[in-house]
C-alpha positions as CSV (number, residue, x, y, z in Angstrom):
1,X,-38.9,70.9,-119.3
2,X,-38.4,69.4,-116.1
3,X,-42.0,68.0,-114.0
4,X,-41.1,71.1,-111.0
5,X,-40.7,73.8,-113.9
6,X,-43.7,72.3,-115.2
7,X,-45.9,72.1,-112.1
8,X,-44.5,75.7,-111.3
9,X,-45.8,76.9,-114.5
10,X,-49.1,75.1,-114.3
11,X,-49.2,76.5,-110.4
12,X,-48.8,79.9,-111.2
13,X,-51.4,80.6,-114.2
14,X,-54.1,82.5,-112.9
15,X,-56.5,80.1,-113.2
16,X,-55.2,77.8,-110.6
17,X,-54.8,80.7,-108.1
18,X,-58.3,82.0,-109.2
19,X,-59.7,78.5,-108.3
20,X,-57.6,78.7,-104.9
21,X,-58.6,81.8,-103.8
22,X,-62.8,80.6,-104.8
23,X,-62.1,77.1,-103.1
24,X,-60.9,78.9,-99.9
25,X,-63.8,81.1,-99.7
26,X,-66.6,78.8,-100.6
27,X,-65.1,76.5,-97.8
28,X,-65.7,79.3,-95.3
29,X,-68.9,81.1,-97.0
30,X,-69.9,77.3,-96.4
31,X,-69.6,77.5,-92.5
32,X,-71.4,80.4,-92.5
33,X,-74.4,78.8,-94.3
34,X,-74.1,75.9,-92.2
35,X,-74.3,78.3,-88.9
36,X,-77.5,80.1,-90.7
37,X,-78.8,76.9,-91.0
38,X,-78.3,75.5,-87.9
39,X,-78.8,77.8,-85.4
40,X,-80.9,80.4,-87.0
41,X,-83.3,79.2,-89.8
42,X,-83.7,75.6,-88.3
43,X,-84.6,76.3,-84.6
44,X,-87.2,78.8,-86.5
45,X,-88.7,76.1,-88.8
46,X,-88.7,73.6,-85.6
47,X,-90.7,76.1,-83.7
48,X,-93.1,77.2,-86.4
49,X,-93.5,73.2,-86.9
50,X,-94.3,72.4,-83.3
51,X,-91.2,72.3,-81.9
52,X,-89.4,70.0,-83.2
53,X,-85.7,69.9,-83.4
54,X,-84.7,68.5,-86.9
55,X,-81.0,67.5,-85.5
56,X,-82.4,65.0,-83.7
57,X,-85.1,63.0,-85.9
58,X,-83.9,59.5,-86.8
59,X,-85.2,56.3,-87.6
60,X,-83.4,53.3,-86.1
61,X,-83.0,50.2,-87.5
62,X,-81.8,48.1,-85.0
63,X,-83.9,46.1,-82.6
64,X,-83.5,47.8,-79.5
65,X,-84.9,51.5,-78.8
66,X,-83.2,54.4,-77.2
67,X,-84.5,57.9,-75.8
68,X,-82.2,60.4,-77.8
69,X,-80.0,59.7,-81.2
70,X,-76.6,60.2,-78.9
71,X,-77.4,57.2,-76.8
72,X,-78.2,55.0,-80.3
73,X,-75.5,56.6,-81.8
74,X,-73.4,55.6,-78.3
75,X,-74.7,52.2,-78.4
76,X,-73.6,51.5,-82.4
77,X,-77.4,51.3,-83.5
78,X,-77.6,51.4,-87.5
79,X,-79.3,54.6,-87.6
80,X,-81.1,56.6,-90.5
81,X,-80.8,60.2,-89.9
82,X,-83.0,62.1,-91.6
83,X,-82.9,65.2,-89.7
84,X,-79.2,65.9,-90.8
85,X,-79.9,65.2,-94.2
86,X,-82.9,68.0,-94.0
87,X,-80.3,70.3,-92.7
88,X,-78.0,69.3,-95.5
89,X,-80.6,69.9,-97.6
90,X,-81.5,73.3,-96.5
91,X,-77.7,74.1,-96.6
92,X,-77.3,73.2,-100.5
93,X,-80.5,75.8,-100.8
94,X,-79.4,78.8,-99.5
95,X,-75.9,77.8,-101.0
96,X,-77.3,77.5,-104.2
97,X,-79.6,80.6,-104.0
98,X,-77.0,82.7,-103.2
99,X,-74.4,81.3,-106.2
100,X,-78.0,82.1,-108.8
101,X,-78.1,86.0,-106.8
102,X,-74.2,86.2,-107.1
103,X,-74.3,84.9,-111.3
104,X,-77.2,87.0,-111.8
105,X,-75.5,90.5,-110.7
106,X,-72.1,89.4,-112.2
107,X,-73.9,88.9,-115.5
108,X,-75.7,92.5,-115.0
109,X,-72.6,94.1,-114.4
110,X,-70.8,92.5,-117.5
111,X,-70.2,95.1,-120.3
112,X,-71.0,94.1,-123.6
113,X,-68.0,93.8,-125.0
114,X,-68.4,95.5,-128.7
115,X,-69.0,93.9,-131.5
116,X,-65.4,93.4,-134.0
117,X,-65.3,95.4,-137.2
118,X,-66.7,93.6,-139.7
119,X,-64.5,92.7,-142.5
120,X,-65.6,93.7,-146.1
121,X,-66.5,91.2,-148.4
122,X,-63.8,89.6,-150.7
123,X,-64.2,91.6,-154.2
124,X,-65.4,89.3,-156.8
125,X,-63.1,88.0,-159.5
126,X,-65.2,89.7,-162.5
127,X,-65.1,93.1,-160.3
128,X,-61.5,92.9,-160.2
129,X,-60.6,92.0,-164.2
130,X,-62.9,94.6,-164.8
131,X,-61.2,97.1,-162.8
132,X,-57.9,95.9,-164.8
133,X,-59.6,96.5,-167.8
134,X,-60.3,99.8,-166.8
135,X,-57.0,100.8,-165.5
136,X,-55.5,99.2,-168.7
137,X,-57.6,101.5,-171.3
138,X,-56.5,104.5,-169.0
139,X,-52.7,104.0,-169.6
């Protein structure tokens, strides 16, 4: 089998297309957390907080100081920023919250799938000369 027939193949199982189709809309159920977080439940917290705005906490590590994190990050300053990584933070939350919502109702609304007929037991050896026996002394 040739490596295109065999990537074709492998290509076209539904698994790969399945995995596809979930990649594609994680990446975009992604921006919409990302939005939620930004611009909704972060300008919230900042308020509630005091009014701070978590995009723009930093710690610089350089020697010289700046007023806002665009002029250090302008400037090159080695910068440590914390407020992005809160963000981020809060993303992978909700992200994950609402992958432990989705499981939990897929897992409700699974069937149980019924249990297989059991197979009967193997007839013991004695059992079975017996029943020769038997059938022999009927002839």
């Amino acid at each position: 089998m040739s490596f295109l027939s065999e990537f074709k193949e492998f290509a076209l199982k539904g698994n790969v297309v399945d995995l596809a189709v979930g990649v594609i809309i994680g990446g975009a159920f992604g921006k919409i957390v990302d939005s939620l977080v930004k611009d909704v439940v972060m300008p919230i917290l900042g308020r509630l907080i005091g009014g701070v705005d978590f995009k723009h906490l930093y710690i610089n590590l350089g020697d010289k100081t700046f007023e806002t994190l665009e002029a250090a990050e302008k400037a090159g300053a080695p910068l440590v920023k914390y407020g992005a990584f809160i963000n981020t933070t809060v993303d992978f939350l909700i992200i994950a919250l609402a992958i432990f919502v989705a499981m939990k109702a897929i897992n409700k609304l699974k069937r149980e799938q019924p249990a297989a007929p059991a197979e009967p037991a193997a007839t013991p050896e004695d059992v079975l000369l017996l029943r020769e026996i038997r059938d022999a002394l009927k002839k």
